[in-house]
C-alpha positions, 0 to 999 in steps of 0.5 A, spaced: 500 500 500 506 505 502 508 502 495 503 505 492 502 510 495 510 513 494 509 511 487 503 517 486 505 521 491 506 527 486 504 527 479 508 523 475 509 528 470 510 533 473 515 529 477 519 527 470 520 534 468 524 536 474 527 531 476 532 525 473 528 519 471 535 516 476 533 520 482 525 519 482 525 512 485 529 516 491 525 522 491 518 518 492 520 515 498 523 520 501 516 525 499 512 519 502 515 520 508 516 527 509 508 527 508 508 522 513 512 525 518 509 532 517 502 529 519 506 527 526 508 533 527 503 538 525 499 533 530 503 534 535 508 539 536 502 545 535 500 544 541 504 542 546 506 548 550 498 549 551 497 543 552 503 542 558 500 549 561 493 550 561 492 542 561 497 539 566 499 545 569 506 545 568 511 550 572 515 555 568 520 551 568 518 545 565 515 550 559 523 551 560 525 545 558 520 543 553 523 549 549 530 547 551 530 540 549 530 540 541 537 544 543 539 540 548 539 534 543 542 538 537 549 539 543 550 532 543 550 532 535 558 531 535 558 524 540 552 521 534 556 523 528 562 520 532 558 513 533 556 514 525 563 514 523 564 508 518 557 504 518 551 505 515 548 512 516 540 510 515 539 506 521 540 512 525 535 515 521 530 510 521 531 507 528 532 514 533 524 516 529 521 510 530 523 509 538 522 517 538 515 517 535 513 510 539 515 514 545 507 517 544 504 511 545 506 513 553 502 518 554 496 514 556 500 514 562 501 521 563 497 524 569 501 529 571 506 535 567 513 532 569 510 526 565 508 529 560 514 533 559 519 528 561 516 524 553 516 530 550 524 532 551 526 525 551 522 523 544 526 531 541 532 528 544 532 521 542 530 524 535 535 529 533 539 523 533 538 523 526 541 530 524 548 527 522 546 522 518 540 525 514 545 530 512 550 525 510 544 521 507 542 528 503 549 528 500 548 520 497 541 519 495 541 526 490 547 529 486 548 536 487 545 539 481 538 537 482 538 536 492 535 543 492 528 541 488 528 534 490 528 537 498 524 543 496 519 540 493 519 533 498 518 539 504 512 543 500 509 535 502 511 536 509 509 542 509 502 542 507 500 536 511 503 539 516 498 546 515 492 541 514 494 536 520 495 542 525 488 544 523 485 537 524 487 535 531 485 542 533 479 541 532 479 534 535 482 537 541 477 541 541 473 537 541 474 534 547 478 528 544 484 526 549 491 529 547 493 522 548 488 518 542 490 525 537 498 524 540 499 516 539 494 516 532 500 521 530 505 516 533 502 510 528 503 515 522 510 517 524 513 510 524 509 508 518 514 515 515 521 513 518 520 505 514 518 510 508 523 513 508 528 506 509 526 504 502 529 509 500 535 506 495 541 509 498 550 509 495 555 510 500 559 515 499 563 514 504 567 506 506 565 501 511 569 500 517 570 495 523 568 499 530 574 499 533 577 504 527 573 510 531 576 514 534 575 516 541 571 520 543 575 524 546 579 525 539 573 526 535 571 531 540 577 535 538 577 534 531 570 537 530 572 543 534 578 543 529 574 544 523 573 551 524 581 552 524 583 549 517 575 550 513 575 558 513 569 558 509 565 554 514 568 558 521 565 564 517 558 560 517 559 559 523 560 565 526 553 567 521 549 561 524 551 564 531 549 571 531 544 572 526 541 566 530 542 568 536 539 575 534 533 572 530 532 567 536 531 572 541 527 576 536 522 569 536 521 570 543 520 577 544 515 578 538 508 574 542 510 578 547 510 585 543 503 582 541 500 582 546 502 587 551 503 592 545 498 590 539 494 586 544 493 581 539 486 576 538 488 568 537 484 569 531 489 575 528 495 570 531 492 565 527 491 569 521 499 570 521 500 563 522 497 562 517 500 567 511 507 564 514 506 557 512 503 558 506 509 562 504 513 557 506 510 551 502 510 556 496 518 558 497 521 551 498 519 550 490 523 557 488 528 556 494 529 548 490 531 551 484 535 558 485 539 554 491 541 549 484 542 554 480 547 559 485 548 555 491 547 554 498 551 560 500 548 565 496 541 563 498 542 562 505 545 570 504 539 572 500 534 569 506 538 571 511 537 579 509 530 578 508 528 575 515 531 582 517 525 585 515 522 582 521 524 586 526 524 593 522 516 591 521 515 589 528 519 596 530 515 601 526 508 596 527 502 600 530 497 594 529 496 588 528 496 587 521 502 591 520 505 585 522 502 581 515 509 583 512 513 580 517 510 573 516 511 573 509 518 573 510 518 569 516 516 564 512 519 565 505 526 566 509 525 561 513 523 555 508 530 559 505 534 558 510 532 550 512 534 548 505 540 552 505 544 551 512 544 544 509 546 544 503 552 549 505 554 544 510 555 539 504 558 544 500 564 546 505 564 539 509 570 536 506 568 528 502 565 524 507 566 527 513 559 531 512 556 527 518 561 530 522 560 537 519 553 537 521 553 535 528 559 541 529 553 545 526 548 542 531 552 543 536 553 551 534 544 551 533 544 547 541 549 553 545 545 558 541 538 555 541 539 554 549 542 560 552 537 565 546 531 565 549 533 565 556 536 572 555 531 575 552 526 577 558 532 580 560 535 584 555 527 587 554 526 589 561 533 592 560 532 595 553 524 595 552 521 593 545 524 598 541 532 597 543 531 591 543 529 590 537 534 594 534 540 589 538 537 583 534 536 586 527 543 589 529 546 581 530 542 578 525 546 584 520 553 581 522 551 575 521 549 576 513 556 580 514 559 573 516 556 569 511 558 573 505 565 573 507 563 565 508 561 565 501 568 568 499 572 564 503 568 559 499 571 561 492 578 563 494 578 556 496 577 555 489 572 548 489 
């Protein structure tokens, strides 16, 4: 039935205009799954801070640890890509989703917040497993000049059963069916998307090797570190990833705020918001696809990166709610940009075979940010206020589209 399912997941037609007739056997797999995994998620994550708060009462520390935990898995990234090192990178993937998504199937135990909380971190953490393997992965099933419609196109699948998920077990939330059914319902469709996703036909890049030829950890620890002295290119994305990530991640945060003790925005306007972000996004993954193929990786993380900029020069001069309309249309279009482009750059600056480990050093660098951001940004408002602060993020995020072009530069004295 999934074979069937994979074989129609797009038009055959359309399929054979944009891709090579050798990479689509990969790309419907892949598309099957990404469609699967966006119902997972659109059913679940949505939620969950409500859920965790007005439901189980959850204590401000635990919504803490819910926002932290994805970040806290991402700064483990290096001891997985370690564990990776000459084996087979699909089970990583295959195996960390499934038992990810199983762990959904324990919340018909939950009863109080801390169990509910105690799942989810660590389903987000046992699912980032697959960081480094899936980029390794990218790199193996579909050749560089066609990965950026091929992912583009799977994701405007995953997106768009993300949007119509999300707004389905809303209604069942609402109306009074228990998040637990919703949530393992959506558990049993995740698993069916990891075995999707471990039909796809993949050759390895890199040789197999026995264990014992691992470094320790120790070691390998260091010789991640180490990349950001010998690759020039990549220490200068590093340096973008770290502030513009910081300074839009602290922008994140501030924006509900600003909301709602500014514009006192209404859920439905909210929603309104939401809404045109995601459309965007799933409209912007096909152009991003096809311009990434065309300029590269670099050039449109730079191009995405200045247009998130708006964000917070829109929120700086926003009277009303919806004044904040542009914002989300470039939240979306910048962020589908972004989401493709980070990995695809990694592939481009990682040296051959050593992606997975490129990935986790860049995991890493997202897990400090991600943990520290959000925790600093109450403080810097209540020092700042919102117009300052807003300032100090379109500031950073600035640096880091500065950053990235002297990345894109280093990339091409490189001379690959």
């Amino acid at each position: 039935m999934l074979s069937r399912l994979a074989e129609k997941i797009n038009g055959e037609r359309f399929i054979r205009r944009v891709l090579s007739p050798h990479v689509i056997p990969a790309y419907r797999w892949d598309a099957l799954a990404g469609l699967l995994g966006g119902i997972y998620m659109g059913a679940i994550f949505p939620f969950i801070m409500r859920i965790a708060r007005a439901d189980l009462q959850a204590s401000r520390l635990e919504i803490s640890l819910l926002m932290a935990a994805p970040f806290i898995g991402s700064m483990l990234a290096p001891l997985w890509a370690r564990q990776m090192v000459g084996r087979s990178k699909m089970p990583f993937c295959v195996y960390s989703w499934t038992f990810a998504r199983a762990l959904f199937f324990g919340m018909f135990l939950v009863t109080q917040a801390w169990q509910f909380v105690l799942l989810l971190c660590l389903a987000q953490i046992i699912g980032s497993i697959s960081g480094p393997a899936y980029t390794a992965l990218m790199k193996d099933i579909y050749p560089d000049e066609e990965r950026g419609r091929a992912m583009g196109l799977v994701r405007v699948g995953a997106y768009s059963a993300l949007l119509l998920s999300s707004f389905l077990a809303g209604h069942l939330l609402d109306s009074g069916v228990p998040f637990k059914w919703v949530f393992s319902g959506a558990a049993v469709i995740g698993i069916a998307g990891a075995w999707s996703f471990s039909r796809i036909p993949v050759q390895q890049s890199e040789p197999l090797s026995p264990p014992h030829q691992t470094a320790s950890i120790f070691a390998f620890w260091m010789q991640t570190l180490a990349i950001l002295k010998r690759n020039r290119g990549f220490f200068w994305f590093a340096v973008s990833v770290m502030t513009y990530g910081f300074g839009n991640l602290v922008a994140f945060t501030l924006y509900p705020l600003y909301q709602v003790d500014r514009l006192n925005i209404t859920n439905t306007q909210v929603a309104i918001l939401t809404n045109a972000a995601s459309v965007c996004s799933i409209v912007s993954f096909v152009y991003w696809g096809y311009f990434m193929d065309r300029y590269g990786a670099l050039w449109t993380a730079l191009v995405n990166i200045l247009i998130q900029c708006v964000m917070p020069v829109v929120y700086l001069l926003s009277e009303a709610w919806w004044h904040l309309v542009p914002a989300a249309i470039a939240g979306g279009v910048a962020g589908a940009g972004i989401e493709l482009a980070y990995l695809n750059v990694i592939l481009t600056l990682s040296e051959e075979g050593k992606e997975a480990q490129y990935q986790a050093l860049h995991s890493m660098l997202l897990g400090i940010r991600g943990t520290v951001a959000p925790f600093v940004a109450v403080p810097i408002l209540r020092v700042l206020g919102f117009d300052a602060s807003f300032v100090l993020c379109l500031s950073l995020m600035i640096l880091g589209a500065i950053t990235q072009a002297v990345s894109l530069s280093a990339y091409r004295k490189r001379g690959v």
